[in-house]
N, CA, C and O of each residue as an XYZ file, in Angstrom:
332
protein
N      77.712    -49.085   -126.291
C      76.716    -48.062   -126.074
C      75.353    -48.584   -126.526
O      75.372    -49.180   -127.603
N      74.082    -48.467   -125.860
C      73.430    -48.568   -126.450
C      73.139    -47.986   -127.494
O      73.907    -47.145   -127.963
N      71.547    -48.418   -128.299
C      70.939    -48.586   -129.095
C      70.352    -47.261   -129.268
O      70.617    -46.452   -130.157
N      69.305    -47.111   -128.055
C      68.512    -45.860   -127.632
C      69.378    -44.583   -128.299
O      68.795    -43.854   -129.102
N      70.919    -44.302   -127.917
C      71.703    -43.319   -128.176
C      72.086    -43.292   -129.704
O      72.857    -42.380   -130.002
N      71.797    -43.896   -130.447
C      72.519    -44.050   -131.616
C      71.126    -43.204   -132.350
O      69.988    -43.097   -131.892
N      71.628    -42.727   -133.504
C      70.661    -41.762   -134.103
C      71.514    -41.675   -136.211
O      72.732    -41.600   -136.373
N      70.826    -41.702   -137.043
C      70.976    -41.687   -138.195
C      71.592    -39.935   -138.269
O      71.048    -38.908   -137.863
N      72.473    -40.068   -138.723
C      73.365    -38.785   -139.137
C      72.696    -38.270   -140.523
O      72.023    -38.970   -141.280
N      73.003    -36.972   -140.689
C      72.575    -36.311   -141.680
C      72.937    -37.028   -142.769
O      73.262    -38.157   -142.401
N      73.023    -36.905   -143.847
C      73.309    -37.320   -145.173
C      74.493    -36.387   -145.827
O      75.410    -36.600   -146.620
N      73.967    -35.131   -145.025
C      74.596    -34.253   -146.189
C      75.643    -33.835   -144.933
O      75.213    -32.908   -144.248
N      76.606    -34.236   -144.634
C      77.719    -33.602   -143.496
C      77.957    -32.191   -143.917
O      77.907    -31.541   -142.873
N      78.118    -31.637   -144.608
C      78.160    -29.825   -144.882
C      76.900    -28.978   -144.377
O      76.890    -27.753   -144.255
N      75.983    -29.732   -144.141
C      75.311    -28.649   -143.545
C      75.236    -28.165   -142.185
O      75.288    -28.840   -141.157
N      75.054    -26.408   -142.353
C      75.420    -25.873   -141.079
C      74.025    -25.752   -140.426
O      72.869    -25.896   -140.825
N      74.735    -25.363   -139.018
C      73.656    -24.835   -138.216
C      72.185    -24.692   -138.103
O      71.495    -25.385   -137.355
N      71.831    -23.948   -138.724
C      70.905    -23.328   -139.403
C      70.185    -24.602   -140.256
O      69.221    -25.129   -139.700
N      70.471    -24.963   -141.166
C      69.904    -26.120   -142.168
C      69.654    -27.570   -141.290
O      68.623    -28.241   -141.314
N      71.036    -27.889   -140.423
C      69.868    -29.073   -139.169
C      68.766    -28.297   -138.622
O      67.682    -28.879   -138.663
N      68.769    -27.521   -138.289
C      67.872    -27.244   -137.119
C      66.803    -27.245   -138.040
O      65.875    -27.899   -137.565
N      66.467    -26.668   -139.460
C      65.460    -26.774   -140.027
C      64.938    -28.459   -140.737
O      63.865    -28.721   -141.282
N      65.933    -29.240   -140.525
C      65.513    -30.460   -141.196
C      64.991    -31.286   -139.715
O      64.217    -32.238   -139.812
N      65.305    -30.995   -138.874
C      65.011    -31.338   -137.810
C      63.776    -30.904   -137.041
O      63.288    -31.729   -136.269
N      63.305    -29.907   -137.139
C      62.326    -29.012   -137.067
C      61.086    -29.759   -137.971
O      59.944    -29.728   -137.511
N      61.283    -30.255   -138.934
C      60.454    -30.443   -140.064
C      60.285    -31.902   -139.679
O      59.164    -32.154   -139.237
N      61.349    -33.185   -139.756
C      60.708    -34.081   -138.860
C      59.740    -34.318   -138.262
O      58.709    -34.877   -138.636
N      60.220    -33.606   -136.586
C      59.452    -33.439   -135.707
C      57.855    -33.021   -136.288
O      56.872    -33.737   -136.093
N      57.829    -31.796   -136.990
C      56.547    -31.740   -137.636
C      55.653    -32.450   -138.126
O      54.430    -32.338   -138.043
N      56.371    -33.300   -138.720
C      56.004    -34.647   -140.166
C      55.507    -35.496   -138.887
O      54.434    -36.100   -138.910
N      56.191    -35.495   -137.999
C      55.555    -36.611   -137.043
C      54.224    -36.293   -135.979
O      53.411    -37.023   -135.413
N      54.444    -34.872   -136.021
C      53.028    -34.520   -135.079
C      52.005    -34.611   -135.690
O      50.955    -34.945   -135.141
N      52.128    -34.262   -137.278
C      51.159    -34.716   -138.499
C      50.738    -36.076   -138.628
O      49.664    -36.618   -138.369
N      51.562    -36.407   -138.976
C      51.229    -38.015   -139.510
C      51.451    -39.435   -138.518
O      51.630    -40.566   -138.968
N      51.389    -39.060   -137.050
C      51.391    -39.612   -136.244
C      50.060    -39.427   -134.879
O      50.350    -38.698   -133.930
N      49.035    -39.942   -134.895
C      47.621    -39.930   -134.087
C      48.251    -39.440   -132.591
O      48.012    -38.319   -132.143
N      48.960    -40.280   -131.991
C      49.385    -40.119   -130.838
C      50.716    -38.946   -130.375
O      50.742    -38.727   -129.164
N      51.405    -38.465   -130.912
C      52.487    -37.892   -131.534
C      51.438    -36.418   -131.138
O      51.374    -35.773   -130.091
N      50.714    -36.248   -132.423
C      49.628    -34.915   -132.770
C      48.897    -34.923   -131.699
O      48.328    -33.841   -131.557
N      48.600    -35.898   -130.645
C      47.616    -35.900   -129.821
C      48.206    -35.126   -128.193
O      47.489    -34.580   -127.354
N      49.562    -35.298   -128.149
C      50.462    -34.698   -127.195
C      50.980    -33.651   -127.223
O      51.026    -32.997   -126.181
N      51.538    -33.145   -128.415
C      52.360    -31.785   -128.640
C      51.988    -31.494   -130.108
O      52.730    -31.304   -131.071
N      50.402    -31.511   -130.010
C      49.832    -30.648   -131.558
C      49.290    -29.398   -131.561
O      49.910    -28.469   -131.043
N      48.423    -29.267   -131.974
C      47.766    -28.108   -131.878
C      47.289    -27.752   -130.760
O      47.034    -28.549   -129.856
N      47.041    -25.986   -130.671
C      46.989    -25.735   -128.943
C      47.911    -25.564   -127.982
O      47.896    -24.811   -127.009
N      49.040    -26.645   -128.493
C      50.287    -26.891   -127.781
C      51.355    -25.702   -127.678
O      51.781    -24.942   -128.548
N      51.655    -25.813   -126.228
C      52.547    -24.407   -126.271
C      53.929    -25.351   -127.234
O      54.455    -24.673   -128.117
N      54.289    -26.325   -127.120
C      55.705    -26.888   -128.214
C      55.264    -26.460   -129.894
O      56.078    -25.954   -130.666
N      53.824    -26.774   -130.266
C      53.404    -27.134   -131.412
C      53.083    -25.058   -132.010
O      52.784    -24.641   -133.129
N      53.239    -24.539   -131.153
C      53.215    -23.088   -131.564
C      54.806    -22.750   -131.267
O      55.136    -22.023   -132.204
N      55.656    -22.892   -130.618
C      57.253    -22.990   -130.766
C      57.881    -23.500   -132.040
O      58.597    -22.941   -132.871
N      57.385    -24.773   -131.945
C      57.973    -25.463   -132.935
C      57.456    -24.448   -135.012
O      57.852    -24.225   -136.156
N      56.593    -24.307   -134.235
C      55.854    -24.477   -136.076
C      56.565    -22.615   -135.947
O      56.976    -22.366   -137.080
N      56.792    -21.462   -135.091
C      57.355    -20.262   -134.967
C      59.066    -20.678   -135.752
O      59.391    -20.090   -136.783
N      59.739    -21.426   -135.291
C      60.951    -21.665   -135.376
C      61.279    -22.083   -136.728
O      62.202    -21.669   -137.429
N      60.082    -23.277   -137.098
C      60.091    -23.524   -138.581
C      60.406    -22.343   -139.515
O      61.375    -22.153   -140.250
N      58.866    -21.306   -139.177
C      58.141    -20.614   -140.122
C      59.562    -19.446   -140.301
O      59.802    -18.973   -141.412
N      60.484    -19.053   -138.984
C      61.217    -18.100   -139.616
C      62.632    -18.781   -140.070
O      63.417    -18.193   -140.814
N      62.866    -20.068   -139.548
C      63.882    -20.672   -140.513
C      64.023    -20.698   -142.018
O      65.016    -20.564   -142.732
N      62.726    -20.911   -142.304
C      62.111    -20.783   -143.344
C      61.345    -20.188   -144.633
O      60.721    -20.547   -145.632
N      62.045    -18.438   -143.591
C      61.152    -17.448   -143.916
C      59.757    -17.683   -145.010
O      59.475    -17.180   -146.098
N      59.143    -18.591   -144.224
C      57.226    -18.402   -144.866
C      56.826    -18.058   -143.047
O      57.410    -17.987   -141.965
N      55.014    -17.880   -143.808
C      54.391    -17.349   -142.960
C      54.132    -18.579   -141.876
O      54.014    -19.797   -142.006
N      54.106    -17.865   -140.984
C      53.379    -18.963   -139.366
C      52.434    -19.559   -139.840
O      52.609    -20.764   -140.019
N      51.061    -18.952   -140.229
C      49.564    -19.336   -140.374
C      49.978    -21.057   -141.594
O      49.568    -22.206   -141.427
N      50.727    -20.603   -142.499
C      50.815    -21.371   -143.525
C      51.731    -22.641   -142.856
O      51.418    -23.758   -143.267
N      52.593    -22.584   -142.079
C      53.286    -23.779   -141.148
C      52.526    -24.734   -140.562
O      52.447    -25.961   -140.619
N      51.787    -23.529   -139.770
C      50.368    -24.280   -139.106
C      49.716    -24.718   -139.504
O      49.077    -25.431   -138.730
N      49.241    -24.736   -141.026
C      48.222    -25.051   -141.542
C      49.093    -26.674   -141.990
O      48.935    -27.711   -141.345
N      49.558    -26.605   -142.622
C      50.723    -27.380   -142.879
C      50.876    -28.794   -142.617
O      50.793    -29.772   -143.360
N      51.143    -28.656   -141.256
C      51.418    -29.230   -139.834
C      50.279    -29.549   -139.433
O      50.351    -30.690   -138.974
N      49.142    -29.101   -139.352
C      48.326    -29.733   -138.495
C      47.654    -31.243   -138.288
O      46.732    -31.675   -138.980
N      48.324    -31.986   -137.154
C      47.923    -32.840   -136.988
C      46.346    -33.689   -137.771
O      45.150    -33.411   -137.689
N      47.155    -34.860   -138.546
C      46.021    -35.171   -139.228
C      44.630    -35.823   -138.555
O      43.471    -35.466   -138.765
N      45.146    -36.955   -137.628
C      44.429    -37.870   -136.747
C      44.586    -37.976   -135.576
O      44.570    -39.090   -135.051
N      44.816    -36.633   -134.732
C      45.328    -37.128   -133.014
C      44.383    -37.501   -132.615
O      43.299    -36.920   -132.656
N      44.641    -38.622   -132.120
C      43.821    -39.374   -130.993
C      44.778    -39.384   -129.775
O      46.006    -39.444   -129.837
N      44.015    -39.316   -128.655
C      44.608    -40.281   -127.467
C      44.635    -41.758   -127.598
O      43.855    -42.596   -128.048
N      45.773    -41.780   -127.062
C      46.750    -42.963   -127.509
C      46.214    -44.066   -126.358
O      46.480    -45.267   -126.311
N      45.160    -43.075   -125.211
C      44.619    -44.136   -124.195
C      43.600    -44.723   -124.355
O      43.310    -45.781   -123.795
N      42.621    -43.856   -125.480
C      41.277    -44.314   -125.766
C      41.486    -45.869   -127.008
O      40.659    -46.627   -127.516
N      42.942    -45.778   -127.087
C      42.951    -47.350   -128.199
C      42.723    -48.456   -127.223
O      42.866    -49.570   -127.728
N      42.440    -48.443   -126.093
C      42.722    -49.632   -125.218
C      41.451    -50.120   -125.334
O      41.135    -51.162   -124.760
């Protein structure tokens, strides 16, 4: 099988449902943040980046505004203007 398909498994095998989807959720976040090009596609504005940060905020029961704030992409750039 390839490479592409292979993916790092949780750590903690007991967790349910609910607890991936939030560590997973949070990832994805960490990366729209701390990734220029990442934040520059599905950041702010973004109908994903208002899904995503909704899904967090009640996984999580905190507030939306505070997710968002959170989250917000530090440095999006377009990833075309590096050329």
């Amino acid at each position: 099988m390839s490479d592409l398909f292979k993916s790092t498994p949780m750590t903690d095998k007991n967790l349910d449902g609910a607890a991936q989807a939030t560590c997973a959720l949070r990832a994805v976040l960490e990366r729209i943040r701390d990734v220029p090009a990442v934040g520059w596609h599905i950041g702010l504005g973004t109908e994903t980046f208002g899904k995503l940060t909704e899904a967090y905020a009640t996984l999580t029961s905190q507030p939306v505004e505070g997710i968002r704030r959170a989250y917000l992409p530090l440095n999006a750039t377009n990833p075309r203007d590096d050329k």
